[in-house]
N, C-alpha and C positions, 0 to 999 in steps of 0.2 A: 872585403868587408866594408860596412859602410861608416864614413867618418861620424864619430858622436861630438858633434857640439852642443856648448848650452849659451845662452841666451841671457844679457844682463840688461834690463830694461825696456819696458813694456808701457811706452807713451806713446801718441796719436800717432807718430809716422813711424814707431816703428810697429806697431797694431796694423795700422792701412797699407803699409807698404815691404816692409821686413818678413810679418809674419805667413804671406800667402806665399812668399817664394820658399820659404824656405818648408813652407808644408808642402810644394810642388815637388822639391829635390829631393823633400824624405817620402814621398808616393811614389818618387822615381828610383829610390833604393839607392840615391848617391850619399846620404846622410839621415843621421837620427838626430834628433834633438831631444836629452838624454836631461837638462838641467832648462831650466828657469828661475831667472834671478829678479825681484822688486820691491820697495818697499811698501808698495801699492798691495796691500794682498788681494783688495777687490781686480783691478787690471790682471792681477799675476793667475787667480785661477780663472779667469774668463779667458788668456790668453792661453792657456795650458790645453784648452780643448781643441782636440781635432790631434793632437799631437801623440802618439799613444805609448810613447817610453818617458813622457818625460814627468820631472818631480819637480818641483818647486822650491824654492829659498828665498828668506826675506835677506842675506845675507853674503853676499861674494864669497868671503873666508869659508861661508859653510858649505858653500856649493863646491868650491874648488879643494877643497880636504873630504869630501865622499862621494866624489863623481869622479871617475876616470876621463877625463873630456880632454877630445883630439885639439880644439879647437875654442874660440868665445868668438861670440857675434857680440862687440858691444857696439849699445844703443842711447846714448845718454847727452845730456847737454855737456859742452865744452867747458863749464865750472867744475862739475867730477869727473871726467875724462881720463886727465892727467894721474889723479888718486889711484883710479882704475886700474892703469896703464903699469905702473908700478910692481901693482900686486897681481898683476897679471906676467911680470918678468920674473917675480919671484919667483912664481909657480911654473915657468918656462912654458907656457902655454901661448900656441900663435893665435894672432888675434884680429879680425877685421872692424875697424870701428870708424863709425861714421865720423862727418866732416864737421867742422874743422877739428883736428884732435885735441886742440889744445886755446887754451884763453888770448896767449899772445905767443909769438917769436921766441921769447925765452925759456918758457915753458916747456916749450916743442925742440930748442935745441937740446935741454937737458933732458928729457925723452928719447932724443936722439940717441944719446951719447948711456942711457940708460940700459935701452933694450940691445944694444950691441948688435949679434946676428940673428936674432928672435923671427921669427917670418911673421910679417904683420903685412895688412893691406888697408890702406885709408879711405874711403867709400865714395870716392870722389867717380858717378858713375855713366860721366860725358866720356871718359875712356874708356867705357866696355860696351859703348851700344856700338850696335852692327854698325850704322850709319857711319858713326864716328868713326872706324874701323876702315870703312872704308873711304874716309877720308884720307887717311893714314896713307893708305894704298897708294891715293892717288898722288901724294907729297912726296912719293918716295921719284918722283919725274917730273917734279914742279920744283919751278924757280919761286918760291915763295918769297914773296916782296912785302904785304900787308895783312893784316885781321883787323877785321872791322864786325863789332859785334852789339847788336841788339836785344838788349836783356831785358822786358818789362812784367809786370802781374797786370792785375786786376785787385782794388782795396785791401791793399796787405798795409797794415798802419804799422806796423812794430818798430820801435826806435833803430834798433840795430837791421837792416837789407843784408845788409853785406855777408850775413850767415846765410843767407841762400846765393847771393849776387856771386858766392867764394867757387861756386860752380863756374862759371862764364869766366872767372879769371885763371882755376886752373884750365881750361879748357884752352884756352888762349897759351898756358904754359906747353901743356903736351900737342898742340899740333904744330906749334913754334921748335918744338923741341927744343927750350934754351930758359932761362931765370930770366926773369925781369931787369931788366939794368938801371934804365929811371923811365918814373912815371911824374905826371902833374895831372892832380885831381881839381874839379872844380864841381862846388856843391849849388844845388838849385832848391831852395825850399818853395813847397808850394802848397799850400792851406795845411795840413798836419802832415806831409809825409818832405824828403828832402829825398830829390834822386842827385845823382851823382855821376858824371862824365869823366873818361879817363883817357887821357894822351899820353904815349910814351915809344919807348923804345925796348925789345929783349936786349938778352946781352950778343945775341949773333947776330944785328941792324933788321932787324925785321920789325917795324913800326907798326904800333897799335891802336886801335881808340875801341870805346866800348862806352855803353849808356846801361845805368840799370836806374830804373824807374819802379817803383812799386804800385802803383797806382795807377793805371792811363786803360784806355779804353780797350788794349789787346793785352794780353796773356800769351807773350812768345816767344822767342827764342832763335837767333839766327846769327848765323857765323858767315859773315861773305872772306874768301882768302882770294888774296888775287894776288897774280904773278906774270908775266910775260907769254909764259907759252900756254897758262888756263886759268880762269878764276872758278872757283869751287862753292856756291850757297849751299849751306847747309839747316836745311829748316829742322832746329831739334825738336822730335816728338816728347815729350811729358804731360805728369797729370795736369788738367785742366785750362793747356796750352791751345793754342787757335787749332795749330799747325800737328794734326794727326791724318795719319800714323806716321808721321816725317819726311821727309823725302832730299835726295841729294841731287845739286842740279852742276851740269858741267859744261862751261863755257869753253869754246875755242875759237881761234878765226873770227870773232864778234859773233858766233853763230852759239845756241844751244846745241853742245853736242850729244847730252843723254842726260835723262833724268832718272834715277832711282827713289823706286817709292820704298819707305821702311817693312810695309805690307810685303812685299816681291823678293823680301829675303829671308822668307820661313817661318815668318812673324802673322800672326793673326793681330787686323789693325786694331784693336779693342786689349791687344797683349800690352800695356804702357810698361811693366815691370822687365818685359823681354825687351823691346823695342828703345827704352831708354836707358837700358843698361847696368838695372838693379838686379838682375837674374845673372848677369854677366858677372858682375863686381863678386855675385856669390861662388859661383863658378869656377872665377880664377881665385878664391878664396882655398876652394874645395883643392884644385891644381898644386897649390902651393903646399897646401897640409901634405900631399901626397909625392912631395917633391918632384910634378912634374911641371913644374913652370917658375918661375922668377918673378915678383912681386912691380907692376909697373907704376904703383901710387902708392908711396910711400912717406914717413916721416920728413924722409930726406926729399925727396922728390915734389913734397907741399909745401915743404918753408918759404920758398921767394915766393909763393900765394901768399899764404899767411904773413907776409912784412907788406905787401900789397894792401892786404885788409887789413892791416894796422893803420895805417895812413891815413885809408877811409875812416875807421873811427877814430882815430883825434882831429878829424876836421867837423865830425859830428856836431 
């Protein structure tokens, strides 16, 4: 039978990017979308269409006391998150919601300590693209020594980066496999936007640096890991990034040993939802309701991100 979730929040990314996957996985018979939650009533029935079981609420409480739902996709900024998140334990309902969960550190550890054993998945979705996957793979026989990572846009002016930047650093978490131990940030303003560089170390010596720029002439994304017996580039594909459909490239010997394109792993390169790992994040969402998988991004699993990007905004 297929899982019925519903849906709480219906803003631009989660309209452009949320909502086509998960009309792909309810055409695919893995899932219904059964509720819709907003207080937007214009977004909420514009987003309802195409969707053909599901009802509407301006309200959570009223959604979650007359829907039977497996599951919640929430969708919302990190100011109601937390609110959310709550009344979402009440109701013992698992829950996938986007990044970051929560406003700061403190927030997210009483979150923690809130939902107990609830299965939730935090949307963080550099760990479910194939690519990234098989970077994984290839770590599992590498001396990994460094991450070095190039984060930029193209005219994103908005005070806070680091709500998108918070990608690139857990990404930097999960292929380290380890917490941040200490980092030194240094900020660079430059006409209205402030990028920001970061030195550090995990907690198992694996040294880092990383640039997130919001503003410069490329839109890209790129993880270089180097180690003794291979260094690994990794060009991540997303929306309106240089670098599609992505591609993994692998050094050895000083020589290029193999490149993988993100197109040559079942991926149509025009799929960004597949290929960067928002279809995946849903996926193992689906997994989890269904007790066949274990949650890899989690509450717990994001917090040394989230003290990471605290940092970053009090040097704002």
């Amino acid at each position: 039978m297929a899982i019925k979730l519903g849906v709480i929040g219906t803003g631009g990314w989660s309209t452009m990017m949320h909502r086509p996957i998960l009309q792909r996985l309810e055409q695919a018979g893995s899932c219904t979308v059964n509720a819709i939650c907003s207080e937007d009533e214009i977004s909420l029935k514009s987003y309802q269409k195409g969707f053909r079981h599901a009802k509407i609420y301006t309200t959570t409480n009223s959604m979650l006391c007359n829907e039977d739902l497996d599951g919640i996709i929430l969708l919302v900024p990190p100011s109601v998150t937390p609110k959310l998140i709550t009344q979402l334990v009440k109701y013992g309902k698992p829950f996938l919601t986007e990044k970051p969960p929560a406003e700061n550190s403190e927030q997210q550890k009483l979150l923690i300590q809130e939902i107990g054993d609830l299965a939730h998945l935090v949307a963080y979705n550099r760990r479910f693209s194939p690519l990234s996957l098989l970077v994984q793979e290839e770590l599992q026989t590498m001396d990994l020594q460094s991450i070095h990572v190039l984060f930029s846009r193209r005219n994103r002016f908005e005070k806070d980066f680091s709500s998108t930047f918070v990608h690139g650093l857990d990404a930097i978490q999960y292929f380290s496999n380890s917490d941040f131990d200490n980092v030194h940030i240094t900020n660079q303003k430059i006409a209205d936007v402030k990028n920001c560089f970061i030195q550090g170390k995990m907690a198992n010596g694996i040294v880092i640096q990383a640039s997130a720029q919001p503003n410069t002439t490329l839109s890209w994304e790129r993880y270089i890991l180097q180690g003794r017996s291979k260094t690994l580039v990794l060009k991540f594909p997303h929306t309106g990034v240089v670098d599609q459909p992505g591609e993994l490239r692998i050094y050895q010997e000083n020589n290029l040993a193999k490149t993988i394109r993100g197109d040559e792993l079942g991926y149509d390169k025009e799929d960004i939802e597949g290929l960067s790992g928002i279809l995946g994040e849903h996926e193992a969402f689906l997994n989890l309701i269904n007790g066949e998988s274990a949650s890899i991004s989690t509450l717990q699993t994001s917090l040394s991100t989230q003290k990471v990007r605290e940092i970053i905004l009090s040097k704002l």
